[in-house]
Structures are given as structure tokens and as C-alpha cells.
C-alpha positions as semicolon CSV with decimal commas, in nm:
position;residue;x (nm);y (nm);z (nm)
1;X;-3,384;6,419;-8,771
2;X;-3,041;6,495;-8,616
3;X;-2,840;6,226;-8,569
4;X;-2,732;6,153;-8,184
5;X;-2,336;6,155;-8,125
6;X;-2,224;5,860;-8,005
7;X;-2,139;5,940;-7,631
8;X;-2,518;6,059;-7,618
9;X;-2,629;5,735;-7,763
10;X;-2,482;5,524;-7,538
11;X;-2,587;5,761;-7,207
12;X;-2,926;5,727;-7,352
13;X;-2,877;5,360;-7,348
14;X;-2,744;5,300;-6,984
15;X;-3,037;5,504;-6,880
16;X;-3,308;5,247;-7,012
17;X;-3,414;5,013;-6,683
18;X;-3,243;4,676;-6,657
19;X;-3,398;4,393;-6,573
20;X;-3,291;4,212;-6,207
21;X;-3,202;3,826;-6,227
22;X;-3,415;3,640;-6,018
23;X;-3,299;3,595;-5,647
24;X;-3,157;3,231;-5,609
25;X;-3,412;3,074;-5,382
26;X;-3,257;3,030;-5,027
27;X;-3,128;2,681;-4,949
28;X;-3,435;2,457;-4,705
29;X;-3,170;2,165;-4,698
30;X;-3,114;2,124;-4,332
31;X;-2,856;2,031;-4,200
32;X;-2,809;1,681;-4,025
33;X;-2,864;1,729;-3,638
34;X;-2,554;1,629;-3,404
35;X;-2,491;1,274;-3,217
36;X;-2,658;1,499;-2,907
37;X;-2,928;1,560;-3,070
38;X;-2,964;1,235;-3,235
39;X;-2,928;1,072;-2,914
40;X;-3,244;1,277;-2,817
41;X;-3,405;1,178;-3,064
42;X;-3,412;0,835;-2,973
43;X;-3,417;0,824;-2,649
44;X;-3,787;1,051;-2,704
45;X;-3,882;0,764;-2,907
46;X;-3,784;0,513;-2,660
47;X;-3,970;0,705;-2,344
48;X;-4,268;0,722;-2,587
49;X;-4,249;0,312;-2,663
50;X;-3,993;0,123;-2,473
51;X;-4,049;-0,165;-2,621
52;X;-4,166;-0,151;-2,970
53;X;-4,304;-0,435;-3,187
54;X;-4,384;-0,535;-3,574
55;X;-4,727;-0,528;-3,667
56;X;-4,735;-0,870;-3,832
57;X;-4,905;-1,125;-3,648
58;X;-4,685;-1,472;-3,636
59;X;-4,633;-1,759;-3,470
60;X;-4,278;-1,850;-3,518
61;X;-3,994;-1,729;-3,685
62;X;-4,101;-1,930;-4,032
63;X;-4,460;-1,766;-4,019
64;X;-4,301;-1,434;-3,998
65;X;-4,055;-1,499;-4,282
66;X;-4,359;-1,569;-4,463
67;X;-4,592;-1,256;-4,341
68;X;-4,323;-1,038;-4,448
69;X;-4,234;-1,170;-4,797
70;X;-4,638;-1,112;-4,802
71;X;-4,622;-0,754;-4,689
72;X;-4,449;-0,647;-5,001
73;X;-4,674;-0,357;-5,174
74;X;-4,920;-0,436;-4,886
75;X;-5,040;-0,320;-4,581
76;X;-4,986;-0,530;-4,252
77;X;-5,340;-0,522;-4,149
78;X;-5,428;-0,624;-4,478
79;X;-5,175;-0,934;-4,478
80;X;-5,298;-1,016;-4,146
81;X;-5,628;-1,069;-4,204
82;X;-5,532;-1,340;-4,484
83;X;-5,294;-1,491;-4,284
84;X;-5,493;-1,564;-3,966
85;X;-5,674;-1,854;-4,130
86;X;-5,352;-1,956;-4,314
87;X;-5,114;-1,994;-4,023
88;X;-5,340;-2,206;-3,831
89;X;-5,342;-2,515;-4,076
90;X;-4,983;-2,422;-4,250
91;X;-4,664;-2,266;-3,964
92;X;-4,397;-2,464;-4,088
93;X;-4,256;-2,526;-4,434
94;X;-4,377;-2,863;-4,428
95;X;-4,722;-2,795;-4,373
96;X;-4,722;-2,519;-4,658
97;X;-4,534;-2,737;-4,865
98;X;-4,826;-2,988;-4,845
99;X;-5,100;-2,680;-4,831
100;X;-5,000;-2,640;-5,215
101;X;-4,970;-2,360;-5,453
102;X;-5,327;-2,346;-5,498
103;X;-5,459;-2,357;-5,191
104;X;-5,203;-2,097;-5,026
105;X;-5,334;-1,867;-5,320
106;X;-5,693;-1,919;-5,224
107;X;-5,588;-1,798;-4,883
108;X;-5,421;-1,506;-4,972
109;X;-5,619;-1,388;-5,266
110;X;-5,677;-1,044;-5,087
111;X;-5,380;-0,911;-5,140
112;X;-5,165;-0,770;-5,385
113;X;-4,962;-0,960;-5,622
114;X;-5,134;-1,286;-5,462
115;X;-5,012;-1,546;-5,717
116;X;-4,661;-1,445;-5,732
117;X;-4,616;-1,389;-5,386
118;X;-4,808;-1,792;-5,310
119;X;-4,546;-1,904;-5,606
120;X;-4,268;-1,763;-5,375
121;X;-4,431;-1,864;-5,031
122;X;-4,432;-2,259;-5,200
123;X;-4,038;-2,252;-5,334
124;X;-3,913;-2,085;-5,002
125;X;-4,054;-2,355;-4,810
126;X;-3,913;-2,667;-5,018
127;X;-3,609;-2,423;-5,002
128;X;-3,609;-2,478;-4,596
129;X;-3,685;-2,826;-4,624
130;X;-3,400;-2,894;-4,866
131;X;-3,135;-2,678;-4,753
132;X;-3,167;-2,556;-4,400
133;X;-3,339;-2,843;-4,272
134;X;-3,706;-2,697;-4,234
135;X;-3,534;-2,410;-4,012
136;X;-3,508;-2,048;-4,116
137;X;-3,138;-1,924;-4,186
138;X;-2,986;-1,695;-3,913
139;X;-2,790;-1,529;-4,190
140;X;-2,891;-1,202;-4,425
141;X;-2,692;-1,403;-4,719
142;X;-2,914;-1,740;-4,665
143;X;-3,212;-1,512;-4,636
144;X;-3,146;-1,333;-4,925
145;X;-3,119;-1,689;-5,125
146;X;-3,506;-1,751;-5,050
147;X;-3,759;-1,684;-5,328
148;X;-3,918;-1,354;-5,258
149;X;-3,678;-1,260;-5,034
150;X;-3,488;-0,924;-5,058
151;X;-3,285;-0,731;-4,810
152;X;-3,571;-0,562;-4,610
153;X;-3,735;-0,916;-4,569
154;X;-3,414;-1,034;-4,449
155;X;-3,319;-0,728;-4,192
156;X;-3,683;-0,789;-4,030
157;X;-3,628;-1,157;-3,944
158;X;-3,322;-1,078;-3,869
159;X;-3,439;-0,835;-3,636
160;X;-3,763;-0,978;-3,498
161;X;-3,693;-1,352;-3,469
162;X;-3,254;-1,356;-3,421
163;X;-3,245;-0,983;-3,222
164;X;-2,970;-0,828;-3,453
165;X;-2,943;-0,447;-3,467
166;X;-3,033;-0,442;-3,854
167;X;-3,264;-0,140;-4,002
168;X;-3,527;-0,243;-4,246
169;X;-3,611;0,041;-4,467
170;X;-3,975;0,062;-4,600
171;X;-4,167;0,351;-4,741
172;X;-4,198;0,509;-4,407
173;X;-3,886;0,508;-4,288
174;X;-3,730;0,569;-4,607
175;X;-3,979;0,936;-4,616
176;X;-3,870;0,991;-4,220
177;X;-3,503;0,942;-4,263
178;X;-3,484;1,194;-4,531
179;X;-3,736;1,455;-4,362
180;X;-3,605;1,509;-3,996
181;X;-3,333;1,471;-4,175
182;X;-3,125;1,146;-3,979
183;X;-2,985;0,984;-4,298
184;X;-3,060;1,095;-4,633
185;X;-2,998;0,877;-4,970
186;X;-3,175;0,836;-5,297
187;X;-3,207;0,472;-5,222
188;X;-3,321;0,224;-4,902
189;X;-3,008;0,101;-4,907
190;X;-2,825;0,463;-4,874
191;X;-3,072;0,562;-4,571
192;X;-3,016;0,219;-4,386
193;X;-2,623;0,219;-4,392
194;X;-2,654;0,568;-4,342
195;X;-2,873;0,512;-4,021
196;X;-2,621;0,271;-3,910
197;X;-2,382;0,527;-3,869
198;X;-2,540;0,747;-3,735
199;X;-2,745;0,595;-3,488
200;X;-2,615;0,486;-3,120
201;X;-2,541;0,136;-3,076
202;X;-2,803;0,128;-2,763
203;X;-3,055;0,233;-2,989
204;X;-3,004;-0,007;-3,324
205;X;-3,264;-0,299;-3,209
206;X;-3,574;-0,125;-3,234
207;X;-3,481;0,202;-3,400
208;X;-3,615;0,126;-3,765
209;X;-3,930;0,007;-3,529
210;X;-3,968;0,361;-3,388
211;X;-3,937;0,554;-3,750
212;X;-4,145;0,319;-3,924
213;X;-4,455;0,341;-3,614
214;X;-4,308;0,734;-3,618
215;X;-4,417;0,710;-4,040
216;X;-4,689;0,488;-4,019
217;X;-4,908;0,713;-3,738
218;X;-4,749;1,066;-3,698
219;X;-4,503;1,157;-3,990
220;X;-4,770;1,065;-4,251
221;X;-4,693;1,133;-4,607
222;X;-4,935;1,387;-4,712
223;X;-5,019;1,561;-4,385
224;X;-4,774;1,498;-4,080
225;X;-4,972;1,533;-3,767
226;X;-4,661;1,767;-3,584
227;X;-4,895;1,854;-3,324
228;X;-4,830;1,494;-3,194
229;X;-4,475;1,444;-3,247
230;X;-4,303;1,379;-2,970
231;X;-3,959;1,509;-3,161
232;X;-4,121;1,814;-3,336
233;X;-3,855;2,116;-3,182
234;X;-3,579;1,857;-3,325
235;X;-3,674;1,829;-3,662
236;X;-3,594;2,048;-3,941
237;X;-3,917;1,972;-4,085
238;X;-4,186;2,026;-3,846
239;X;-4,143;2,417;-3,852
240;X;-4,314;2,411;-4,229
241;X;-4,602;2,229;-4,104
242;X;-4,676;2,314;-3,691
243;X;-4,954;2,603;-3,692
């Protein structure tokens, strides 16, 4: 068999097919929305609920210290229903202090994490008692000095019971931040100082209120309910998911 010349060999060569490299997927990373549109936003939300509210039932500000360190990894109706009993024989440190370990468990048994969280419940009250006077700290550092307490605990007393602008970042918010998107970050903390940037200043006291009731009942994890968003046309999301 003849052997090919060279030139023919490679013309033979650049005439096999090639293959194509893949297309680089196109970019779905939307882009932050503008202070106008962020301002619609919330204003949507606040037309929708003008005044929002926590879901934890409380009677003062040291039941709702409590009811929150007890939320942790738990649902609020859940924690309610063990603290409605609880509340009425122990609302101050004092009380629970004399309650006991024991018995505060037996109360709380339902929910998750029960023991640790009644260890914590017991050593934040003697905590009050022996250095705040019985009275819960106004302060996040003080707050954040409290068994069981960490810095969402802390932003929703200081929220709820003192009326600072602070943005407590739970699962919902955290997933609602990051899908409109408002504020995105790997972390709570990243999405709540990002929030606070971003967000106007006549909006801050019950904004992390509207995205977590926004999470809780219409931006659900699995299947958001667009349909009855009241901020659907504004976010980059809802596009994927409205039919």
C-alpha cells in the first residue's frame, strides 16, 4: 500500500470531525435589585402586614428570652405548646430558678434537645439573678453572655422586647435573603450585616419579621407558593417557579 505524502496526510487529518467543547452554562446569578426596588420591596411587605409580630407566645421580656433560646432546632408552635403550662407557674428567673432543672425538663420534654436546652434555661436564670439583678440585659454583648444564648437569640429580644432595628437570621430568612436575592452570604452573619446595608432605615424594625413570615408561609423551601407572593415581578427567583 502506497504510502500517503505528508501534505495529504495531514489534509486527511483536518478533515476528520472535531469535537465542540461544551457551551459554558449561562450565568442564573441575578443581580441584586436597586435601593428603588428594594424600597418596594418592603414597603409590599409592609401594605401586606403593617404591623408584624413573632410567633412565640410570652409574657414578658424574660419569658421570651427563654422561648427563644427554646426555639433553637424547633418549631415555634412546637415550643409553644410546652411553654404554655411552663410560663404560668415559672415568668421570672426566680420562679424558674426554684422550678428546678428537673422539673423545667419535664415541661419541655417535647422538644428537641430538651435537657440541654432546661440545663441552659436553669444557668441563664441564676445568671439574671446574679448579675443583672433578675432583669434581662438591654445589650447584644450581655445577651450573648447568657447560657444558650447566641446572636440570633440576642437580635430577637433585642428586637421584640427593647425595639432596636436588629435582623435575626434563621433558616428562613437566611434561604429568602439569598433567593430574591436582597443580601447574599455563605453565613447568617454575612446575610444580616448584609441586610443592614441594604435595607432602609424606616424599614429595619420589623423587616427580618416580614422575610422570616415571607419564608415561613410563601417562600417555602421545597415548593415556593409564587402564586401568592405579593413581591413575585421583583424577584429574580419567582420566574423559575410561576406557571
Amino acid at each position: 500500500m502506497p504510502k500517503l505524502k505528508p501534505e495529504k496526510v495531514a489534509a486527511k487529518a483536518s478533515a476528520k470531525p472535531t469535537r465542540k467543547a461544551p457551551a459554558r452554562a449561562r450565568s442564573t446569578r441575578a443581580k441584586a435589585p436597586s435601593p428603588a426596588t428594594i424600597r418596594e420591596i418592603f414597603n409590599r411587605f409592609q401594605k401586606a402586614n403593617p404591623e408584624p409580630r413573632g410567633e412565640l407566645e410570652h409574657v414578658n421580656v424574660f419569658t421570651l428570652l427563654v422561648a427563644v433560646v427554646l426555639s433553637a432546632q424547633a418549631t415555634d408552635v412546637g415550643v409553644n405548646k410546652a411553654t404554655r403550662a411552663l410560663f404560668k407557674v415559672a415568668d421570672t428567673p426566680a420562679k424558674m430558678l426554684a422550678l428546678g432543672e428537673d422539673k423545667v425538663r419535664d415541661y419541655i420534654k417535647t422538644i428537641g434537645l430538651f435537657r440541654n436546652k432546661a440545663r441552659n434555661v436553669i444557668a441563664l436564670s441564676e445568671m439574671l439573678l446574679r448579675d443583672f439583678s433578675g432583669e434581662v440585659p438591654r445589650s447584644r454583648e450581655a445577651l450573648e453572655s447568657l447560657p444558650g444564648v447566641g446572636r440570633k437569640t440576642a437580635n430577637v429580644v433585642l428586637n421584640m422586647a427593647f425595639g432596636e432595628p436588629t435582623i435575626a437570621v434563621d433558616t428562613h430568612l437566611f434561604r429568602v435573603s439569598n433567593r430574591i436575592p436582597l443580601a447574599r452570604g455563605k453565613s447568617p452573619l454575612a446575610v444580616e450585616l448584609g441586610l443592614e446595608k441594604i435595607i432602609p432605615d424606616d424599614f429595619k424594625q420589623h423587616a427580618h419579621h416580614w422575610l422570616i413570615l415571607h419564608g415561613r408561609y410563601v417562600c417555602k423551601a421545597r415548593k415556593p407558593d409564587c402564586s401568592r407572593c405579593v413581591i413575585a415581578d421583583l424577584c429574580a427567583s419567582a420566574e423559575k417557579t410561576v406557571v
